[in-house]
mmCIF entry with sequence, helices, sheets and N, C-alpha, C, O atoms, coordinates in Angstrom:
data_MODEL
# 
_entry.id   MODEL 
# 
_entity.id                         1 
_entity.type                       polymer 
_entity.pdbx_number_of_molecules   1 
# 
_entity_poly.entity_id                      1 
_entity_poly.type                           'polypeptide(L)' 
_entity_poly.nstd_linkage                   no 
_entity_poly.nstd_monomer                   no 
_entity_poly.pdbx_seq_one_letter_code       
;(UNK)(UNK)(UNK)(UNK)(UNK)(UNK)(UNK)(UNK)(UNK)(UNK)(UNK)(UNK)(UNK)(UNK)(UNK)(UNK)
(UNK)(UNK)(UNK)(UNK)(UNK)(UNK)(UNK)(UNK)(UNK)(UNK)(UNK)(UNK)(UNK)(UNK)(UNK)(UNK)
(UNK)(UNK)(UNK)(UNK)(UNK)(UNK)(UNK)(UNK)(UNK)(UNK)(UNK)(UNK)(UNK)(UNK)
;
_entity_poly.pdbx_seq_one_letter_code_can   XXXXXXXXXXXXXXXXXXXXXXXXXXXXXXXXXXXXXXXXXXXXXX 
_entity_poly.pdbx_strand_id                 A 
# 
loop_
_entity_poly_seq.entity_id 
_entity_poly_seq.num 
_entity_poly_seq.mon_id 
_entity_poly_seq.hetero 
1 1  UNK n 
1 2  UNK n 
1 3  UNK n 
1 4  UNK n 
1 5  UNK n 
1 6  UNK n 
1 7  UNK n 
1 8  UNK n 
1 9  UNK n 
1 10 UNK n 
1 11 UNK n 
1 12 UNK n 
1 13 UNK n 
1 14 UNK n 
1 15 UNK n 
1 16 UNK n 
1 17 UNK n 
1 18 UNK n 
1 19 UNK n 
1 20 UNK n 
1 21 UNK n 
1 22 UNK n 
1 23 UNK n 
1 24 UNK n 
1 25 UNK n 
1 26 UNK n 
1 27 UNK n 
1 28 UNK n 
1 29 UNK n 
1 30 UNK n 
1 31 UNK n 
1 32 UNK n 
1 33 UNK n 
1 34 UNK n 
1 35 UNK n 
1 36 UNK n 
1 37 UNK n 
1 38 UNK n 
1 39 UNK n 
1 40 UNK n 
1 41 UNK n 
1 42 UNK n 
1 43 UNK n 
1 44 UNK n 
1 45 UNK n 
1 46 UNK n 
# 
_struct_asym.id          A 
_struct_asym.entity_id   1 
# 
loop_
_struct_conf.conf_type_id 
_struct_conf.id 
_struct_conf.pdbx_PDB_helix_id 
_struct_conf.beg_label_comp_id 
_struct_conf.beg_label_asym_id 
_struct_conf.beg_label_seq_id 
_struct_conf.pdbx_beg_PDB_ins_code 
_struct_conf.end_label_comp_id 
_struct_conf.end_label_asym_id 
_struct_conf.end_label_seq_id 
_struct_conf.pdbx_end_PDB_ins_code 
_struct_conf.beg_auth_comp_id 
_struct_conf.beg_auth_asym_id 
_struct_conf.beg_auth_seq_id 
_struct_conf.end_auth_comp_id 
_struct_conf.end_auth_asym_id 
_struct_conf.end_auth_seq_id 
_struct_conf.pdbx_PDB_helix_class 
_struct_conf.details 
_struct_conf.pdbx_PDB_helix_length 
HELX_P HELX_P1 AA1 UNK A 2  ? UNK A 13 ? UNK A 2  UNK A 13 1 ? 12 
HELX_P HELX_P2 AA2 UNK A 15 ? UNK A 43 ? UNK A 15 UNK A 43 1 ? 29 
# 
_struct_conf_type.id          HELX_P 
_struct_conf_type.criteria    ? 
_struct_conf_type.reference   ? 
# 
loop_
_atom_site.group_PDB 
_atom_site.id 
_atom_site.type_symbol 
_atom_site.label_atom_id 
_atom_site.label_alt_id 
_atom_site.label_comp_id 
_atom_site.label_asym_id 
_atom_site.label_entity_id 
_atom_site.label_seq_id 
_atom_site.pdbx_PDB_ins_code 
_atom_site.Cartn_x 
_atom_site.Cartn_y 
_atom_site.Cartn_z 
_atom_site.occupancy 
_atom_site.B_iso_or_equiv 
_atom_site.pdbx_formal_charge 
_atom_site.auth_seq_id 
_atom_site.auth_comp_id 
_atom_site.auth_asym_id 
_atom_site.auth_atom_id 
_atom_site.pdbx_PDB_model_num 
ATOM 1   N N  . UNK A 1 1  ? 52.229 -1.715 -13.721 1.00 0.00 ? 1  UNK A N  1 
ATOM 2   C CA . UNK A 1 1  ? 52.782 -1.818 -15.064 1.00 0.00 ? 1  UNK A CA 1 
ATOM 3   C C  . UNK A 1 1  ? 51.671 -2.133 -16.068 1.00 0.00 ? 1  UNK A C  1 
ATOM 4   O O  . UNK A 1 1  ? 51.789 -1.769 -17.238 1.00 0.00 ? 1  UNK A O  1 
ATOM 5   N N  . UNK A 1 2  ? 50.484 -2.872 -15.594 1.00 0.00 ? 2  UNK A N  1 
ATOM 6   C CA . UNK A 1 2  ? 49.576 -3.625 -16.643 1.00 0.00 ? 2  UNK A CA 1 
ATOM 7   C C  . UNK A 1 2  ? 48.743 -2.248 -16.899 1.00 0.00 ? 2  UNK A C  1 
ATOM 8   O O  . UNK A 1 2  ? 48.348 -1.991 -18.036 1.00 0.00 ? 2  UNK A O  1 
ATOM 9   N N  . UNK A 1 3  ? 48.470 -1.312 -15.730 1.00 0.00 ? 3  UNK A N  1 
ATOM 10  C CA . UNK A 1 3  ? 47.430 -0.124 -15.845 1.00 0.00 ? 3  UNK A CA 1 
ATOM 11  C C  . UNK A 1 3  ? 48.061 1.090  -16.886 1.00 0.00 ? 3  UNK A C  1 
ATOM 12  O O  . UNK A 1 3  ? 47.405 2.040  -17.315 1.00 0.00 ? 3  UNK A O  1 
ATOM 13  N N  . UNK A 1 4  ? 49.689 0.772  -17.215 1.00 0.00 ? 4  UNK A N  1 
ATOM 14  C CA . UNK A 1 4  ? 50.109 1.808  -17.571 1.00 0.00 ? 4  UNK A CA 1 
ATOM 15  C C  . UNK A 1 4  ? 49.791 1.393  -19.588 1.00 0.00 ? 4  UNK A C  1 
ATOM 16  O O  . UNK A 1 4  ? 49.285 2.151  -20.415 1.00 0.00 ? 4  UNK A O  1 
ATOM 17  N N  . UNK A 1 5  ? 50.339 -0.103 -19.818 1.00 0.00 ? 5  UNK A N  1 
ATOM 18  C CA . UNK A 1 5  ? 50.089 -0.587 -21.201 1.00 0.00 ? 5  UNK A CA 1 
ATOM 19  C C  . UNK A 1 5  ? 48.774 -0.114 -21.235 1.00 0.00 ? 5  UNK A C  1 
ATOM 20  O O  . UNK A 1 5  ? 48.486 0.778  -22.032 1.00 0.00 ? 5  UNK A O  1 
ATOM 21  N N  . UNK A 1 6  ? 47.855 -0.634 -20.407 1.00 0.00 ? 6  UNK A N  1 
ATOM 22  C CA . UNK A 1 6  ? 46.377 -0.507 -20.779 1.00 0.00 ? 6  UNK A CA 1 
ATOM 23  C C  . UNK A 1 6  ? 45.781 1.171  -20.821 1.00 0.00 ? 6  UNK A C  1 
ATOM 24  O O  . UNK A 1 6  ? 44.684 1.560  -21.223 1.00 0.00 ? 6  UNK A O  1 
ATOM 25  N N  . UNK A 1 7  ? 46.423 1.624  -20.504 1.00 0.00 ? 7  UNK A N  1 
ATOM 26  C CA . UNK A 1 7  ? 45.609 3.190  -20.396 1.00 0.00 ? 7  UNK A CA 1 
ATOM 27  C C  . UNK A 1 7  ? 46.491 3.897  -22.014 1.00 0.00 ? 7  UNK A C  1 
ATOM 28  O O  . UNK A 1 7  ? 46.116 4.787  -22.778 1.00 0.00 ? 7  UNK A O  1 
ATOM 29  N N  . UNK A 1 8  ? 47.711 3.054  -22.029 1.00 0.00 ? 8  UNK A N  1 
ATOM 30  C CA . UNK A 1 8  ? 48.364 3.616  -23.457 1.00 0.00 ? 8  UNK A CA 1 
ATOM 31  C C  . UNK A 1 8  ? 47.840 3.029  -24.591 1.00 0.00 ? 8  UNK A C  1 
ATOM 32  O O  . UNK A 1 8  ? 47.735 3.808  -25.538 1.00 0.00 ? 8  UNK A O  1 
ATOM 33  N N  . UNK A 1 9  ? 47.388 1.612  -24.834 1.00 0.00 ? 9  UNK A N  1 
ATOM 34  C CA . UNK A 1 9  ? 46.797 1.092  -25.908 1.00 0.00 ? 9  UNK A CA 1 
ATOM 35  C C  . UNK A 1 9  ? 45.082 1.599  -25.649 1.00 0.00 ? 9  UNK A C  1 
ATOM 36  O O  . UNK A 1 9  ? 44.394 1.544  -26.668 1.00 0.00 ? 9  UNK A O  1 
ATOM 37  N N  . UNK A 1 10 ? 44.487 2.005  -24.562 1.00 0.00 ? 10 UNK A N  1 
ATOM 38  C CA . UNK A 1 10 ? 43.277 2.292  -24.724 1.00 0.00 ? 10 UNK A CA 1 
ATOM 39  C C  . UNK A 1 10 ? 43.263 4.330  -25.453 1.00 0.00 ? 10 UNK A C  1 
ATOM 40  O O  . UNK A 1 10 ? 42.407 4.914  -26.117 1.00 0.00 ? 10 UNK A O  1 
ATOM 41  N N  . UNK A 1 11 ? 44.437 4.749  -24.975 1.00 0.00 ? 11 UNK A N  1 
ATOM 42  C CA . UNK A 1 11 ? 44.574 6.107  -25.528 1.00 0.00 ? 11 UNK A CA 1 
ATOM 43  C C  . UNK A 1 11 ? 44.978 6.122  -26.915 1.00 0.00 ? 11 UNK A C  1 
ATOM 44  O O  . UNK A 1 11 ? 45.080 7.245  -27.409 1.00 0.00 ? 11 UNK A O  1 
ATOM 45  N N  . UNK A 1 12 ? 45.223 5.165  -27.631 1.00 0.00 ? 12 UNK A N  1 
ATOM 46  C CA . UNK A 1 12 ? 45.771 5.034  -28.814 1.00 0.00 ? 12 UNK A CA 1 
ATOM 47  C C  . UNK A 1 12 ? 44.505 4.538  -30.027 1.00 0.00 ? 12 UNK A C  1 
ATOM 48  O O  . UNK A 1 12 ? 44.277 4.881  -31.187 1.00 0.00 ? 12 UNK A O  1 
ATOM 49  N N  . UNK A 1 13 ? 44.067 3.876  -29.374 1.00 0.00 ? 13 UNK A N  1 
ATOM 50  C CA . UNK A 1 13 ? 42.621 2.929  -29.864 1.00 0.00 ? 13 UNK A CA 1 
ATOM 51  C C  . UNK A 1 13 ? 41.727 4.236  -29.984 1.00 0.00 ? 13 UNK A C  1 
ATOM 52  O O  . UNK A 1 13 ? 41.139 4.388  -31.055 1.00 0.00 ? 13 UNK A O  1 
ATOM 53  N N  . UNK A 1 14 ? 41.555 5.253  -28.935 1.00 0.00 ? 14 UNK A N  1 
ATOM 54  C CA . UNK A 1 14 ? 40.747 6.202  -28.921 1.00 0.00 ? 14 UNK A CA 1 
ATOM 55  C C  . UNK A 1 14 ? 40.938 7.749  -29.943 1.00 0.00 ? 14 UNK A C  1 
ATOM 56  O O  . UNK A 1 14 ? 40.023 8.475  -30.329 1.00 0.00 ? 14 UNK A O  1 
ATOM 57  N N  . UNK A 1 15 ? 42.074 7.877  -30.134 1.00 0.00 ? 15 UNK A N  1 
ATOM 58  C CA . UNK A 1 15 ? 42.619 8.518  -31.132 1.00 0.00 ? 15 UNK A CA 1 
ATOM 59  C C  . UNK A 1 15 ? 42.934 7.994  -32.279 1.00 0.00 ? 15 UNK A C  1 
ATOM 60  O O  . UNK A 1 15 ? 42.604 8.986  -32.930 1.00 0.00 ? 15 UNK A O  1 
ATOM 61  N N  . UNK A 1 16 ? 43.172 7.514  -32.800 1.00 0.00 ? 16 UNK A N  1 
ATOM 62  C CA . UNK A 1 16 ? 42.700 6.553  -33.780 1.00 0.00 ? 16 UNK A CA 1 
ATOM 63  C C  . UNK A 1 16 ? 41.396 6.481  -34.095 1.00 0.00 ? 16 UNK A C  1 
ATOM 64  O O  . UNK A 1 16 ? 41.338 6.165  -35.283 1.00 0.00 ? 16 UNK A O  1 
ATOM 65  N N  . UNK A 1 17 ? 40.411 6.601  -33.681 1.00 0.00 ? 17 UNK A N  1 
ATOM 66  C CA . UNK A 1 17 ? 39.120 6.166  -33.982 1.00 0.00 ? 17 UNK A CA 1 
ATOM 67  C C  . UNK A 1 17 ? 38.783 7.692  -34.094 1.00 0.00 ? 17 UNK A C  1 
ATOM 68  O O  . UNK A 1 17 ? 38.406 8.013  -35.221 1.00 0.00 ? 17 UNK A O  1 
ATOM 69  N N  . UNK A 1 18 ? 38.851 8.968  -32.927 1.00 0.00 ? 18 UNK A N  1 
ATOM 70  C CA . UNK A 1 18 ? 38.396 10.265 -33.161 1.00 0.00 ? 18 UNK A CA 1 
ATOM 71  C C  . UNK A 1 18 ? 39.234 10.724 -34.558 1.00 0.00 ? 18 UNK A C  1 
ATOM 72  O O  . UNK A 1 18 ? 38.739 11.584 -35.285 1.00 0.00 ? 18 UNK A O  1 
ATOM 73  N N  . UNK A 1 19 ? 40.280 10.221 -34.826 1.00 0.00 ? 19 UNK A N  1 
ATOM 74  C CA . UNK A 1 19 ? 40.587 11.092 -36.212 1.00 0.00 ? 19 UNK A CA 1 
ATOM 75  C C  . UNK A 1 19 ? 40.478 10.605 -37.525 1.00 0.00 ? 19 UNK A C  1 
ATOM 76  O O  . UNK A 1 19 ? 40.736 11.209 -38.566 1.00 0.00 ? 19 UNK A O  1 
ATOM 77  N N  . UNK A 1 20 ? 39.934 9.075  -37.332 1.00 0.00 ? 20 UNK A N  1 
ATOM 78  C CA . UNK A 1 20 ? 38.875 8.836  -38.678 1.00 0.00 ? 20 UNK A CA 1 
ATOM 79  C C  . UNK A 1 20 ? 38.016 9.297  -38.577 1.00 0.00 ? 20 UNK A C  1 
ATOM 80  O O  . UNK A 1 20 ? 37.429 9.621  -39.609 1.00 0.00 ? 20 UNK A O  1 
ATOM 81  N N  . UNK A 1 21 ? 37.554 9.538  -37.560 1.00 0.00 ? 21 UNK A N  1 
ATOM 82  C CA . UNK A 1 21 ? 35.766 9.784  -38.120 1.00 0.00 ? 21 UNK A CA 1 
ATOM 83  C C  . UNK A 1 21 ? 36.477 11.608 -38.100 1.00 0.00 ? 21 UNK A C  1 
ATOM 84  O O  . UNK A 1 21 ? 35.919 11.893 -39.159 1.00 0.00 ? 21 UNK A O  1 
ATOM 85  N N  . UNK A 1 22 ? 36.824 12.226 -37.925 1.00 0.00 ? 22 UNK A N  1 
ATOM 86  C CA . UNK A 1 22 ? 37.135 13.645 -38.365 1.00 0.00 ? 22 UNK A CA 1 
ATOM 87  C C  . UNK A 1 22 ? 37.602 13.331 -39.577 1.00 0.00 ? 22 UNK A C  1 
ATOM 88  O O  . UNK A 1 22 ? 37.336 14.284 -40.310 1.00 0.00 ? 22 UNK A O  1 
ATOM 89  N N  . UNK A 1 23 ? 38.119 12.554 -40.130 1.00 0.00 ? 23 UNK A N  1 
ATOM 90  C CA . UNK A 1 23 ? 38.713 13.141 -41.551 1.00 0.00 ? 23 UNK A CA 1 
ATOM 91  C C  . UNK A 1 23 ? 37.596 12.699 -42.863 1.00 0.00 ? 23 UNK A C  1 
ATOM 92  O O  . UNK A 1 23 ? 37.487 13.022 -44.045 1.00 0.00 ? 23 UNK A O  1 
ATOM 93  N N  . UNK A 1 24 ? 36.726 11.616 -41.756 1.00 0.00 ? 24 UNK A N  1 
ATOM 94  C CA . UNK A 1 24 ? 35.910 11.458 -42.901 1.00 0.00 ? 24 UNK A CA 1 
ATOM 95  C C  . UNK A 1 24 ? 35.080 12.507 -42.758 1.00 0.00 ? 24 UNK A C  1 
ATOM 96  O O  . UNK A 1 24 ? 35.481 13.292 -43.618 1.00 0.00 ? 24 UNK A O  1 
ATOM 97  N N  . UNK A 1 25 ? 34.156 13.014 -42.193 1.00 0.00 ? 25 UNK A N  1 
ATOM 98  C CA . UNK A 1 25 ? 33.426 14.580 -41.532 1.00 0.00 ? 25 UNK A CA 1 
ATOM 99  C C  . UNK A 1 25 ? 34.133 15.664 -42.609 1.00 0.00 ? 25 UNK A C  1 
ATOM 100 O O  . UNK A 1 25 ? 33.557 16.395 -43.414 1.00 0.00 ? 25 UNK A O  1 
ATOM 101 N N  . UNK A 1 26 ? 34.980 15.581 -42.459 1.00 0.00 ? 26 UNK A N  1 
ATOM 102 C CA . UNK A 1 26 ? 36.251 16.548 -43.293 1.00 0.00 ? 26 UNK A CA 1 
ATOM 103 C C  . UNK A 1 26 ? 35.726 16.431 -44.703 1.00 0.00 ? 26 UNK A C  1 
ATOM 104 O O  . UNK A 1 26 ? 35.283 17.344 -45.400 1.00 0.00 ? 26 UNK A O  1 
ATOM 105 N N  . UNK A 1 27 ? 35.845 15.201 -44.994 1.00 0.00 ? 27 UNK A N  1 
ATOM 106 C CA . UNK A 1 27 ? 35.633 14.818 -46.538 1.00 0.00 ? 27 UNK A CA 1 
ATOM 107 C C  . UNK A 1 27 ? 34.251 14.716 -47.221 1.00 0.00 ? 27 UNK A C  1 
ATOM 108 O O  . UNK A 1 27 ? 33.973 14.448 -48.390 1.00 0.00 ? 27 UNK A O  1 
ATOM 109 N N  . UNK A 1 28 ? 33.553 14.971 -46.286 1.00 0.00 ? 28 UNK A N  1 
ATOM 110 C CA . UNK A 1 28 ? 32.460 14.861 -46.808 1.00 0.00 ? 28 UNK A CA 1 
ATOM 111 C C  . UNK A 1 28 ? 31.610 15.920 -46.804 1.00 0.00 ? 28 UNK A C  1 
ATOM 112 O O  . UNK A 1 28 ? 30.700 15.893 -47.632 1.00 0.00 ? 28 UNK A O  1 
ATOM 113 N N  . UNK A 1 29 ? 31.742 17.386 -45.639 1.00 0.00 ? 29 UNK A N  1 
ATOM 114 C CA . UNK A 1 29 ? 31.616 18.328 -45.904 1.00 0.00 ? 29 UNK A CA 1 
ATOM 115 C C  . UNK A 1 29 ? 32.361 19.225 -47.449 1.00 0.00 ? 29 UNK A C  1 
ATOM 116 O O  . UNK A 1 29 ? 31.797 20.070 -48.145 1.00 0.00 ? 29 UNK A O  1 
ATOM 117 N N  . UNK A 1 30 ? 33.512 18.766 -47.576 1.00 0.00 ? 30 UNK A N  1 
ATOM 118 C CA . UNK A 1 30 ? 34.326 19.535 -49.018 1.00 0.00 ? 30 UNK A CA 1 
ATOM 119 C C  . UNK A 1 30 ? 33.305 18.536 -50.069 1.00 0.00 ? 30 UNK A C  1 
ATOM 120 O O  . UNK A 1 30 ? 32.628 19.218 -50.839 1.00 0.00 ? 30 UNK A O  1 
ATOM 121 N N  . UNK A 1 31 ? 33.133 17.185 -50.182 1.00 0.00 ? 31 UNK A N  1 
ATOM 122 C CA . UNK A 1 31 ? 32.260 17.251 -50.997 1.00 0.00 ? 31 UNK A CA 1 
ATOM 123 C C  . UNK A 1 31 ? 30.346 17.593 -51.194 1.00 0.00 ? 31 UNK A C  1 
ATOM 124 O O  . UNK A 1 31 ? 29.584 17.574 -52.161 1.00 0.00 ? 31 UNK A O  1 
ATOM 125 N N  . UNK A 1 32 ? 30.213 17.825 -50.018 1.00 0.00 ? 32 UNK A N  1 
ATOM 126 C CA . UNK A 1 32 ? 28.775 18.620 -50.205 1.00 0.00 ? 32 UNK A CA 1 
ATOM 127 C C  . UNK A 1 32 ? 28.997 19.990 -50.730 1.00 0.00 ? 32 UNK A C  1 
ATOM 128 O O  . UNK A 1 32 ? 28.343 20.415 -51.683 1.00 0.00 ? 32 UNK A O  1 
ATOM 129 N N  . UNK A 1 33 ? 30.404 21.070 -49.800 1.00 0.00 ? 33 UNK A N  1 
ATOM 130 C CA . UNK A 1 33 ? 30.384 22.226 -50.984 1.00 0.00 ? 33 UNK A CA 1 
ATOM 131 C C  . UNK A 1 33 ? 30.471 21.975 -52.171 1.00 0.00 ? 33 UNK A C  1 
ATOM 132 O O  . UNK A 1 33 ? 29.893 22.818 -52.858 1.00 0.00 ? 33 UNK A O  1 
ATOM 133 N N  . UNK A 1 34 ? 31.252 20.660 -53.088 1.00 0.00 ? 34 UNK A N  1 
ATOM 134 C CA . UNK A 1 34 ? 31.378 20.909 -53.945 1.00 0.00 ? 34 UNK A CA 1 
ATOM 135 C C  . UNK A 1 34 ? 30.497 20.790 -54.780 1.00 0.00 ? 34 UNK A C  1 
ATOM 136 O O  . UNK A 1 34 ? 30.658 21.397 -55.838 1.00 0.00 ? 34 UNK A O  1 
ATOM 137 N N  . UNK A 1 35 ? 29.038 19.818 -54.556 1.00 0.00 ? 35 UNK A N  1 
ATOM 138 C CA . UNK A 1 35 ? 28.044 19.896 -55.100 1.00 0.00 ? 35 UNK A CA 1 
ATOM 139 C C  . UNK A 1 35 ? 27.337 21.072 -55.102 1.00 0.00 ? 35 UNK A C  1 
ATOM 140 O O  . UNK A 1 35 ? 26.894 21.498 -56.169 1.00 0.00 ? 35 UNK A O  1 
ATOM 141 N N  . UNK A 1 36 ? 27.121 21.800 -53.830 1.00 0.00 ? 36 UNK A N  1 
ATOM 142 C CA . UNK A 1 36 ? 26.578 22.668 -53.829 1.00 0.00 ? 36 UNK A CA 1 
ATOM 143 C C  . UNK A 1 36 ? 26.930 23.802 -54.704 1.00 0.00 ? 36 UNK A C  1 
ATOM 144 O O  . UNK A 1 36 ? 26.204 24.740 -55.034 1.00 0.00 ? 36 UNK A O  1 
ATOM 145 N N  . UNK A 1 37 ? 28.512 23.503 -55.123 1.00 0.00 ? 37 UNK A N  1 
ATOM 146 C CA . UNK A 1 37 ? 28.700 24.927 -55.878 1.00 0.00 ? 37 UNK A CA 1 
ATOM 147 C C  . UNK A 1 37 ? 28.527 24.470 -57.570 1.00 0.00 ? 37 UNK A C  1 
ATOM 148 O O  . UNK A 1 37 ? 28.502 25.351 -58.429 1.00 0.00 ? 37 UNK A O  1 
ATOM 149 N N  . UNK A 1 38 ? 28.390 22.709 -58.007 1.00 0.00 ? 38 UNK A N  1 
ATOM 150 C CA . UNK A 1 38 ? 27.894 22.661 -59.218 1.00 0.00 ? 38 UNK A CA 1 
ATOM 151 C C  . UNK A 1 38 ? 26.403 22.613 -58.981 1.00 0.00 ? 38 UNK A C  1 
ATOM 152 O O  . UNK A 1 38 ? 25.745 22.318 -59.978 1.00 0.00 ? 38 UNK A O  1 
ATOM 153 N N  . UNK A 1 39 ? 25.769 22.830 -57.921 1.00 0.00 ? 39 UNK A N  1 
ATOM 154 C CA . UNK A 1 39 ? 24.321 23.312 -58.225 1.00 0.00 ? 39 UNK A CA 1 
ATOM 155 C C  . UNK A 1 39 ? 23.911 24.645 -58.777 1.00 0.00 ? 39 UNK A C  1 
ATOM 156 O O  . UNK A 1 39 ? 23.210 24.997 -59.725 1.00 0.00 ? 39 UNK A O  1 
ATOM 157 N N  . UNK A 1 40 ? 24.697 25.350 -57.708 1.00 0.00 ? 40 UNK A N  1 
ATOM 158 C CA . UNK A 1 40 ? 24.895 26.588 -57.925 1.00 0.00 ? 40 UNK A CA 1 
ATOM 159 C C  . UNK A 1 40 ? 25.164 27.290 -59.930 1.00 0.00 ? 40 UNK A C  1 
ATOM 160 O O  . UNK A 1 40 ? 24.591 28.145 -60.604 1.00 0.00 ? 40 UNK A O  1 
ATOM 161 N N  . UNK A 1 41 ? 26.018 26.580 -60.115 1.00 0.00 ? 41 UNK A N  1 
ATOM 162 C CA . UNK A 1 41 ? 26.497 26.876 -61.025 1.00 0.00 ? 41 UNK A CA 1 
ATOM 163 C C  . UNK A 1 41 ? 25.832 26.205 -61.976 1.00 0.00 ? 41 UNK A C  1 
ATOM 164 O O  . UNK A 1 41 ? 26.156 26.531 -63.118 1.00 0.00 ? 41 UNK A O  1 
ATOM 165 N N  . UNK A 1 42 ? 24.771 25.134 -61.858 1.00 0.00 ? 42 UNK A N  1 
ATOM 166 C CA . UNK A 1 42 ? 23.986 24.787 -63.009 1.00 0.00 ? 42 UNK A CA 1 
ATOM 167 C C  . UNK A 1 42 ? 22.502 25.635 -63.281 1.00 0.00 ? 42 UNK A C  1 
ATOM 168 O O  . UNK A 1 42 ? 21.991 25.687 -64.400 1.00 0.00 ? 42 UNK A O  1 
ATOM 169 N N  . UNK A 1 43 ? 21.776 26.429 -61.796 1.00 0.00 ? 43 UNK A N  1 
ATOM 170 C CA . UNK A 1 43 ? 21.105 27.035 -61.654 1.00 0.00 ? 43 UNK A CA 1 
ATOM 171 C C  . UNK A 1 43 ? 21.461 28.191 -62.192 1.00 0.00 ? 43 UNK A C  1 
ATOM 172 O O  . UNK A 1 43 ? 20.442 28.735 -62.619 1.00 0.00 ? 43 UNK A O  1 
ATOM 173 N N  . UNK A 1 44 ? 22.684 29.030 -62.439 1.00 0.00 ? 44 UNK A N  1 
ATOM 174 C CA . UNK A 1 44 ? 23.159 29.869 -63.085 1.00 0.00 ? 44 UNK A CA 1 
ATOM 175 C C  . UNK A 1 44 ? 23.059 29.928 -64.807 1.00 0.00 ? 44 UNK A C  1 
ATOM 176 O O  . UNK A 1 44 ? 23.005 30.851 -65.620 1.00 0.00 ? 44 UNK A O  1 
ATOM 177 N N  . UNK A 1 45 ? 23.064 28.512 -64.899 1.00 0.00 ? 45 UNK A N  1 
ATOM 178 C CA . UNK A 1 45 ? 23.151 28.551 -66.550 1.00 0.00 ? 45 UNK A CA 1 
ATOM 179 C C  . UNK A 1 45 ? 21.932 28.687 -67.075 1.00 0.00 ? 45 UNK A C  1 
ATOM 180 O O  . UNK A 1 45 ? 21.810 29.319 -68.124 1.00 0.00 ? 45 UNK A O  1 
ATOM 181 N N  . UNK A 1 46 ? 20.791 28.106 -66.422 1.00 0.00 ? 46 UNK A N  1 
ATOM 182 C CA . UNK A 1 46 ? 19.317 28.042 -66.678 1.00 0.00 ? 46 UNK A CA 1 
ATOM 183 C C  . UNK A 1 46 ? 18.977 29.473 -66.507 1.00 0.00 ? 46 UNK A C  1 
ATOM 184 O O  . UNK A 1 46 ? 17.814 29.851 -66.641 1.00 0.00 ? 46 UNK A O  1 
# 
């Protein structure tokens, strides 16, 4: 019974943790395009 809590709170702890760090990954790639495309677009004006 103790192996079954423990393998469910350790599977929970572990997902939890892989899908912050994906959403931050997430968020921080959309904001590098988005710089990249006001670079883009300031190199355009020059």
């Amino acid at each position: 019974m103790k192996r079954i809590f423990l393998f469910l709170f350790l599977a929970g702890v572990m997902g939890t943790t892989l899908q912050s760090c994906r959403e931050e990954s997430t968020g921080d790639k959309i904001e590098d395009a988005a710089d990249d495309i006001g670079d883009a677009a300031e190199d355009a004006v020059d």
